[in-house]
N, C-alpha and C positions, 0 to 999 in steps of 0.2 A: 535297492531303494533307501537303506539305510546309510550309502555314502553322506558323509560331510556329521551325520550325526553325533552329536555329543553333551553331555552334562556335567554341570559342578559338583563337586562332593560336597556335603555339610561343610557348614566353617571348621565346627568342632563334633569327635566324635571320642568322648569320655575321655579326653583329656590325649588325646592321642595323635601324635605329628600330622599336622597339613600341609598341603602345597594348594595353590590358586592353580586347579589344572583342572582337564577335565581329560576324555579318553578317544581316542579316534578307533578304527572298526579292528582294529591290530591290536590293539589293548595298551598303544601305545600313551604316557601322559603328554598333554599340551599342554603347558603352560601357559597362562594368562599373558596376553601383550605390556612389554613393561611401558607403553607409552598408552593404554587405554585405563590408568585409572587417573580421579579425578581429584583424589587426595594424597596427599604424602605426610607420613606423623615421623619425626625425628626425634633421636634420642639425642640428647648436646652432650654428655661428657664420655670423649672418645668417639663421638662420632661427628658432631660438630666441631670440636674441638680439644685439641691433645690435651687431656687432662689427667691422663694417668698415671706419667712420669711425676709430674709435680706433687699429685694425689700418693700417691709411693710414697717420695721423698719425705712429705707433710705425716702422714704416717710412722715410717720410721724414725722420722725424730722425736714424738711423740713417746714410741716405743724405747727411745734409747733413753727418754728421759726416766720410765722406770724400770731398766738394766737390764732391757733386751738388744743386743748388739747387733740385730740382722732383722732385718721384716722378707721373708721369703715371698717373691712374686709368686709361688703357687695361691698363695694364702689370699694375697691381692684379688686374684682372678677370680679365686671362688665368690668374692665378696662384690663385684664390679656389676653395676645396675641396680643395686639394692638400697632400700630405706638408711639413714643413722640408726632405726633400732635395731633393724637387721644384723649392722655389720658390725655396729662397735661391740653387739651381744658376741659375733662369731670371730672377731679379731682380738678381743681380751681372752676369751675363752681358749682358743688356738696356740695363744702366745704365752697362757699359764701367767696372765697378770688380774686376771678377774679377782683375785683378793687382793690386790695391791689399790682397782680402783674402779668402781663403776661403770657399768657401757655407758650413763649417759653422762661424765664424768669426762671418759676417754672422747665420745664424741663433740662435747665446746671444747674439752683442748684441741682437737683434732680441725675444727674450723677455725678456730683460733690462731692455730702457725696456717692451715691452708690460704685463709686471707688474706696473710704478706708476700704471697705465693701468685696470685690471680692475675697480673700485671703479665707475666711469665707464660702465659700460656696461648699460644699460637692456631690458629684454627687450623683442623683438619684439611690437608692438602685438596684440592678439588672441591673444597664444601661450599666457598660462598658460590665461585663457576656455576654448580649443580643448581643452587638455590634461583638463582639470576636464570638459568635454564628453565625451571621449570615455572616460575611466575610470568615468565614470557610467555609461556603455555597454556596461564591462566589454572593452574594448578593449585588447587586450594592448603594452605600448609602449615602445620602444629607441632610446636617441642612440646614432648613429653618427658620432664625428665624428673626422677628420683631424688632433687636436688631438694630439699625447704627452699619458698620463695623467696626469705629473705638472702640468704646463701647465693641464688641467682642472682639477685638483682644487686649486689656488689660485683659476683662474675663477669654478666653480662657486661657492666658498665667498660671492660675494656673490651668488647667486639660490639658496639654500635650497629654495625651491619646486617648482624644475623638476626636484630629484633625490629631493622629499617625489612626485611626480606620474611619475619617470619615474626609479626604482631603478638598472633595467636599462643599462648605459653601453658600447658597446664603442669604443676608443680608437684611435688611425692606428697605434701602436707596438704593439698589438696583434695584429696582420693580418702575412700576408705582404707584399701589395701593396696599395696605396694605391689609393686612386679616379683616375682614371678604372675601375680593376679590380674585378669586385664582391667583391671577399672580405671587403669590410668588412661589407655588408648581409646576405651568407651568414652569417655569423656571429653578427650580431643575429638573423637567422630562428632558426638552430640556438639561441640560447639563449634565446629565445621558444616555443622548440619548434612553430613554426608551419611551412607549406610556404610557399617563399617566393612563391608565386604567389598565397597570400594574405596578402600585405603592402603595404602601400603607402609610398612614400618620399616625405616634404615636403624640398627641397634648394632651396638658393636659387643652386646653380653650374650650366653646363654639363657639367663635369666628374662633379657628384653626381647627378645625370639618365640622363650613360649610364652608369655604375656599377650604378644602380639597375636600367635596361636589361638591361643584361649579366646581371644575379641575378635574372631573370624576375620582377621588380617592377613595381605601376603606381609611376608616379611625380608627385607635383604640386607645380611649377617655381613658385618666388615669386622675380621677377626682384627685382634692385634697381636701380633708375634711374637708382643712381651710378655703376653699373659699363656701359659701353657696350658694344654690341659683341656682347653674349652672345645662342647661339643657342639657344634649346629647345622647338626643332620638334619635338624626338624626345621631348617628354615628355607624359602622357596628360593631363596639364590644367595649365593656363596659370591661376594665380591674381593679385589683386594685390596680396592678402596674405593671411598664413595665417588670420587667423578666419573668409573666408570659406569654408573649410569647414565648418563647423559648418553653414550655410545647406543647404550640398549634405549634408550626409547628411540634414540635418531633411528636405528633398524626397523623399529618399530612404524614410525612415521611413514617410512619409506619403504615398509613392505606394502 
């Protein structure tokens, strides 16, 4: 009698990796249909668009301005989804220039050469496809990104399309806490007016995975191969770039 039975697990349970499943009579998980939810909250740098090569670059020149000859991508990685207080605090410190100059110091130089940079930067392969996909679907949809708004809104000014496709924007200088914390995806839900248990987060950090975690979101990880190191066991699906979602909800549709 108990065939077909199944439940959700809590969103979050003390901070501890979720997946959107539930359990069939085998103890097997089932994951949530990637084409039954009603929301999609995206992160834009590296997952909308390649921004990390440029963001590197922007960096290391920064760094060689005081006489570090090498910005190691391990260091990059650790720091990817994260606030300017975050990062310029763990990128000075890292590089052993924190007596030389301020995090917040390091970080207006830091968007300062990034700027002349923003022209340069290409959207993520498959991303606008995916976007144009799933608004066809009537799928309601939010960038969340780490970014200070004003920082965005010179960004964005060279991809038109991903804010004709995705209006909706909430900003890192927006929120109390930054990612790893979810306040930021809470906050795209609330102005989606969706529950956040129907949303799902595309993130390309470790950082934006369990954030997404923590705001009882599924979430689906698009690693980047330049960044080593990063782990996202904790996230409900492993892609190897964003258009392949589109494939999974079309299965979806179609089961």
């Amino acid at each position: 009698w108990l065939k077909g039975f199944s439940f959700k697990l809590p969103a979050v349970l003390s901070g501890l990796a979720w997946t959107y499943a539930a359990f069939d009579m085998s103890g097997k998980s089932l994951v949530r249909d990637p084409s039954s939810f009603p929301a999609a909250v995206f992160d834009l740098d590296g997952t909308l668009i390649d921004y990390e090569m440029v963001s590197h670059a922007a960096f290391a020149e920064v760094l060689a301005g005081l006489g570090c000859p090498e910005y190691p991508w391990e260091i990059h990685a650790s720091i990817v989804g994260t606030t300017p207080p975050h990062w310029s605090k763990v990128i000075t410190e890292k590089m052993s220039v924190s007596e030389k100059i301020s995090a917040e110091e390091f970080a207006r130089r830091y968007f300062e050469v990034v700027a002349k940079k923003y022209e340069d930067i290409p959207p993520m392969a498959g991303a606008i496809e995916l976007l144009e996909a799933l608004k066809e679907r009537g799928v309601k949809m939010a960038i969340a990104t780490s970014t200070p708004r004003a920082s965005f809104t010179e960004k964005i000014r060279f991809h038109p399309r991903l804010t004709e496709l995705i209006p909706q924007v909430v900003c890192g200088d927006e929120v109390e806490k930054g990612k790893p914390a979810p306040d930021i995806f809470l906050e795209a839900a609330r102005r989606l007016a969706t529950d956040p248990g129907d949303c799902v987060v595309f993130e390309d950090s470790p950082h934006g995975v369990t954030a997404a975690v923590a705001a009882g979101m599924a979430s689906v990880a698009l690693p980047d191969p330049r960044l080593p190191g990063n782990d996202f066991s904790h996230a409900t699906w492993i892609l190897g770039g964003i258009g392949e979602w589109i494939a999974k909800i079309d299965q979806g549709t179609s089961a």
